[in-house]
C-alpha positions in Angstrom: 0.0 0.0 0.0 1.4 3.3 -1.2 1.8 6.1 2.2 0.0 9.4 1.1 2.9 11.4 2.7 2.1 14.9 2.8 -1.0 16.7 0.6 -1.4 20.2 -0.5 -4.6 19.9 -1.8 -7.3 17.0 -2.3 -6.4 14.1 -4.9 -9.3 15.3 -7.1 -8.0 18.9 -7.6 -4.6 17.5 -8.6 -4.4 19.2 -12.6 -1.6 19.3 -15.6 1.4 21.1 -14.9 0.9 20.4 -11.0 4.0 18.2 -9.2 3.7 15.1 -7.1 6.6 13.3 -5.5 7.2 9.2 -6.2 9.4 7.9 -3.4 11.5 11.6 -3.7 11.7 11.2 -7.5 9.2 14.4 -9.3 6.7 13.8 -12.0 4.6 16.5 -13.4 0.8 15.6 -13.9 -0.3 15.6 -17.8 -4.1 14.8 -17.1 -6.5 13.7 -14.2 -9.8 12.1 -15.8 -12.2 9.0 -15.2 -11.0 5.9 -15.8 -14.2 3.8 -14.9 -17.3 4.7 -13.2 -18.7 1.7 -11.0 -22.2 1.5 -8.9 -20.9 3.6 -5.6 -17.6 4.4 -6.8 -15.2 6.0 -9.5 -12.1 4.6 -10.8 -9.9 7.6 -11.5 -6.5 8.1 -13.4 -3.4 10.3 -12.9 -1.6 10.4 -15.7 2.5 11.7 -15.0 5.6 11.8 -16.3 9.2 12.2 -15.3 10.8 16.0 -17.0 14.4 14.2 -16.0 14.0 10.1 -17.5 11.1 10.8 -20.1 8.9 8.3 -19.0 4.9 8.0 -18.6 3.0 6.6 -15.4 0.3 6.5 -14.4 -1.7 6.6 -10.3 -4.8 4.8 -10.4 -7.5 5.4 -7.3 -10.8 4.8 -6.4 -12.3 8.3 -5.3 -14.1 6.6 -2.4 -11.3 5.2 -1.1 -8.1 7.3 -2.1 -5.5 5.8 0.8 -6.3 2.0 0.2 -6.8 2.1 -3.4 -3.6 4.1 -4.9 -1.7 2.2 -7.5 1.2 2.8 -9.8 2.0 2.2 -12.9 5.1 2.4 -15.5 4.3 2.1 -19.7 6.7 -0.3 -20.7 6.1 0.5 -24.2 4.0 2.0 -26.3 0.8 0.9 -24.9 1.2 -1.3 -21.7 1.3 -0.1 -18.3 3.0 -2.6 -15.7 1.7 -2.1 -11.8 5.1 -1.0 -10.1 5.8 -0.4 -6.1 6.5 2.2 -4.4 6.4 3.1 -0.8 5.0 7.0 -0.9 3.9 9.6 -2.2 3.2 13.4 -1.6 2.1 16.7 -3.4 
């Protein structure tokens, strides 16, 4: 389970150009949207990238349930996205 370290504002108001911190390492967010609606819950999707390696990920989250449900992903190429851990996070 990922720690939500430190927030400056509520997951949901996270939009492009803001910063978020991976286990120390900065990404810049490039869109916030709906993944997947369910009956009581939405899936939501972060989509970030790293200014300094050039590579997309992607935090995934239910909006109900934000400090259980945070996951993270790396694309491995062009179109797959591979769960990855990590300890914490903050913005």
């Amino acid at each position: 389970m990922i720690k939500i370290k430190k927030q400056s504002k509520p997951i949901a108001d996270l939009k492009k150009g803001d910063r978020i911190l991976i286990d120390g390492k900065a990404v810049i967010v490039d869109a916030h949207y709906l993944f997947m609606k369910h009956k009581t819950t939405t899936e939501m999707i972060i989509e970030v990238y790293s200014e300094k390696t050039e590579k997309d990920y992607q935090l995934r989250y239910f909006d109900d349930q934000v400090e259980t449900s945070l996951e993270f992903y790396a694309l491995e190429n062009d179109f797959q996205y591979t769960r990855k851990e990590v300890n914490e996070i903050e913005w």
